[in-house]
Structures are given as structure tokens and as C-alpha cells.
C-alpha positions in Angstrom: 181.1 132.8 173.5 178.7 135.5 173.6 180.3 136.7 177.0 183.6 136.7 175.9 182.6 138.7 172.8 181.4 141.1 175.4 183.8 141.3 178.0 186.1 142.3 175.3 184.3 145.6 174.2 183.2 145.9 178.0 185.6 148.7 178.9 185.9 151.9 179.8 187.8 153.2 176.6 185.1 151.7 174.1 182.4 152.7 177.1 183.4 156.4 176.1 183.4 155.9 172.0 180.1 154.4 172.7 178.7 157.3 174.7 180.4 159.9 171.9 179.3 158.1 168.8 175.6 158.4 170.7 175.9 162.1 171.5 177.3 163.2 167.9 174.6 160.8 166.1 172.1 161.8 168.3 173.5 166.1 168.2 172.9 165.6 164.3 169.4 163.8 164.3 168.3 166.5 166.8 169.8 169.7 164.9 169.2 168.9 162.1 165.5 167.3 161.6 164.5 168.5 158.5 168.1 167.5 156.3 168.6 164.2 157.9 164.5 162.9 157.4 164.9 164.5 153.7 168.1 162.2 153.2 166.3 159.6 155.0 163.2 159.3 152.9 165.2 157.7 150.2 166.4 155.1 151.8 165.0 151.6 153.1 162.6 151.3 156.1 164.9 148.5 157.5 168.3 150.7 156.9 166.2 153.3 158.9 165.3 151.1 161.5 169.3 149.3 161.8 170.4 153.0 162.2 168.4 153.8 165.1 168.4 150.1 166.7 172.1 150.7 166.3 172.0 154.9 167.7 169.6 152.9 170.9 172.8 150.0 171.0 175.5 152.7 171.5 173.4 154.6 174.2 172.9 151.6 176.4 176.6 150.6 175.8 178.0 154.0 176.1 175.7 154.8 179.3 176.7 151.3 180.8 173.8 149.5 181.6 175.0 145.9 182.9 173.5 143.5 180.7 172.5 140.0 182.3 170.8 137.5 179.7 173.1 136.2 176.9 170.0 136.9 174.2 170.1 140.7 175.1 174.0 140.2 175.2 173.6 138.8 171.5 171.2 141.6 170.5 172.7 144.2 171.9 176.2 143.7 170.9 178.4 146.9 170.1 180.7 145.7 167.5 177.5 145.4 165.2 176.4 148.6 166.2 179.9 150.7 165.8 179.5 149.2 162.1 176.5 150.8 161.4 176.9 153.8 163.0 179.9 154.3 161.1 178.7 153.5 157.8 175.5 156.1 158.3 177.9 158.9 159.4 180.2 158.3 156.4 176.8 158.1 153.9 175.4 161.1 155.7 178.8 163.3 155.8 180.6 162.2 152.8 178.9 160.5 150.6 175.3 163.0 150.5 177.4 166.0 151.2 
């Protein structure tokens, strides 16, 4: 099931989302140190750490490492990551203005 759930997102199309959502989350950690760790240092260690587990997700995806083992299929899975990738942009962008 796990495979399946991969080979779905597997493509080149989401490939390139991945690789853009990594470049433009990455662009604005980079850039802008000093804003993002201020907004940051409100929030929870383990939001912290599902943002950046899901920044490293994207990049693997988006760079297009061939995964092998169904547990690093499982953890590694881009339809998590997309999630919360988008839900830190909006927070960040929108919702902190």
C-alpha cells in the first residue's frame, strides 16, 4: 500500500512542486534568519522540528532520490510533507504578517 501511495506522487510534475516548495521555503529560512527564528521562538519544539523534517521531505522528493525500503517510503512520504509545508507558509505569510 505504501508503494502505491508513492508511485502516485512519484512524478515529474509533483517532482518539480516538491523541488519549488524546497527552494522558496528554504530562500525564506536563508534570507530571512533573524524574522523567521523570532516568529519561530513562539512556537512548539515539535512544530519546529515537523517543519524542517517536512522542508528535509520535499528536498529529497523534489531532488529525486529513489527510495528503496517501504519504512523510509512511509517516513518519507510527500503528501504529509506538502501539508505541512503549506500550513507553515500560510502561518508565516498570512497569518504573522
Amino acid at each position: 500500500m505504501i508503494h502505491s501511495l508513492y508511485q502516485l506522487i512519484n512524478k515529474g510534475s509533483f517532482r518539480t512542486l516538491s523541488f519549488i516548495l524546497a527552494l522558496g521555503l528554504t530562500a525564506v529560512f536563508f534570507f530571512n534568519v533573524d524574522n523567521f527564528s523570532t516568529l519561530l521562538r513562539n512556537d512548539s519544539p515539535w512544530w519546529i522540528l515537523m517543519i524542517f523534517w517536512g522542508l528535509i521531505t520535499v528536498w529529497i522528493h523534489g531532488i529525486g532520490f529513489e527510495i528503496k525500503s517501504v519504512i523510509w517510503k512511509l517516513i518519507f512520504l510527500p503528501y504529509i510533507a506538502y501539508i505541512i509545508i503549506l500550513i507553515s507558509a500560510v502561518e508565516h505569510f498570512y497569518l504573522r504578517g
